[in-house]
C-alpha positions as CSV (number, residue, x, y, z in Angstrom):
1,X,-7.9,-12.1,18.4
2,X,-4.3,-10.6,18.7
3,X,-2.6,-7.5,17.4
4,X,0.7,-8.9,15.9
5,X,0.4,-11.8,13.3
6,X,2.2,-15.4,14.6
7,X,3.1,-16.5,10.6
8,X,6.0,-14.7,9.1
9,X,3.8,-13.8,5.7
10,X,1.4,-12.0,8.0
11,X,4.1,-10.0,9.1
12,X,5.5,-9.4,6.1
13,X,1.8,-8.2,4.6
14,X,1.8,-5.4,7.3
15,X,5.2,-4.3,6.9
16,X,4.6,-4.1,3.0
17,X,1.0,-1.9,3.3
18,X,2.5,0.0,6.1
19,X,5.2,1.4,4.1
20,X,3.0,1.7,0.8
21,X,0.6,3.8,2.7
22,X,3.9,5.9,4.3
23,X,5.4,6.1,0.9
24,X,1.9,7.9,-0.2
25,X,2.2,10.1,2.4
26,X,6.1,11.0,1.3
27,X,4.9,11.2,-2.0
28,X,2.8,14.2,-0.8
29,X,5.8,15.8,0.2
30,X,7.9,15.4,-2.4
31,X,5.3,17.4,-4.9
32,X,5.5,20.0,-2.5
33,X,8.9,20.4,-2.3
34,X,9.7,19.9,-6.1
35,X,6.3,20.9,-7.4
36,X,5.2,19.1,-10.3
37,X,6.3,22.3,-12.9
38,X,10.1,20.5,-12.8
39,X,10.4,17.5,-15.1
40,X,12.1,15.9,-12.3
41,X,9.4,16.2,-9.7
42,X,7.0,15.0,-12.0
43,X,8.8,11.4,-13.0
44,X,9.9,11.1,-8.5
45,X,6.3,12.3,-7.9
46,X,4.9,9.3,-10.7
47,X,7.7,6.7,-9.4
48,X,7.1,7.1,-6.1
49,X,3.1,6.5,-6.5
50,X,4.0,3.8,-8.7
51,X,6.1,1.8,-5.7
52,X,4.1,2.9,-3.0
53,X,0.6,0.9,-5.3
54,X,2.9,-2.0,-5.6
55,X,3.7,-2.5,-1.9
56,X,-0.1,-1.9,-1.0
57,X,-0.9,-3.7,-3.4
58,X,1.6,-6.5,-2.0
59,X,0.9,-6.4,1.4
60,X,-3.3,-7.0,0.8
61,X,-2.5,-9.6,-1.4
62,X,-0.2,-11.2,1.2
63,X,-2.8,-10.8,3.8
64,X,-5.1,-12.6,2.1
65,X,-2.7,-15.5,1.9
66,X,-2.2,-15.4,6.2
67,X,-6.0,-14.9,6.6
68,X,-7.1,-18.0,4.3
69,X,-3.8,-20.1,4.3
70,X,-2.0,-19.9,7.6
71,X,-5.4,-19.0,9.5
72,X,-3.9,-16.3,11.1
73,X,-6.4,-13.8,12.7
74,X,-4.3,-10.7,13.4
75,X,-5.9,-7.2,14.2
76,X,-2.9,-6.2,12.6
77,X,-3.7,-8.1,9.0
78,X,-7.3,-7.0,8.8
79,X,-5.9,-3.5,8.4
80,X,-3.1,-4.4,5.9
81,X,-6.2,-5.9,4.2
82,X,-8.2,-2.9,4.3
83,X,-5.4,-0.6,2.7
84,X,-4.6,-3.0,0.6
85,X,-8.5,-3.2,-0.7
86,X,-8.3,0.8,-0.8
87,X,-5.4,0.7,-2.9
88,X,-7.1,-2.0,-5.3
89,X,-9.6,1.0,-5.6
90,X,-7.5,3.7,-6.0
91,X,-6.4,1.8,-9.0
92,X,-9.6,0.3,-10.3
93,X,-10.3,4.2,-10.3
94,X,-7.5,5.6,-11.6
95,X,-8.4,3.2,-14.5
96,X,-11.9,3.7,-15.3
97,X,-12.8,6.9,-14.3
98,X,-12.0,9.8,-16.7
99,X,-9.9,12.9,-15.1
């Protein structure tokens, strides 16, 4: 096993959940700073979950693809796979579970 992925879909898998999962961590930031009382925080503090989902969402998705296609066995895709499975159920939860 190896830590950086040899197919250029692998790579682009981790890049994609690396930055979803940094986005979410931005998106922590930015409530703080704007608070979620301002109109404007709200909709950045919404849009910026929004993209950072998509791009975990993305990058598990595309490491499926390397793992099962291109039979790449990367240290580095297995995690892009497990963010990209916690993301499926952050939004499996956000769905079905009442607030």
């Amino acid at each position: 096993m190896y830590w950086i992925p040899k197919s250029k879909l692998g790579g682009v898998s981790f890049l994609l959940a690396f930055v979803g999962f940094v986005l979410f961590y931005v998106q922590y930031w930015i409530a703080m700073w704007l608070g979620e009382v301002s109109t404007v925080g709200r909709v950045v503090f919404i849009g910026v979950g929004f993209v950072a989902l998509g791009f975990i969402l993305a990058g598990g998705v595309c490491s499926v693809f390397a793992l099962f296609k291109y039979k790449d066995r990367a240290f580095s895709l297995y995690v892009s796979l497990l963010i990209g499975l916690l993301g499926l159920i952050l939004l499996l939860g956000e769905l079905f579970i009442s607030h």
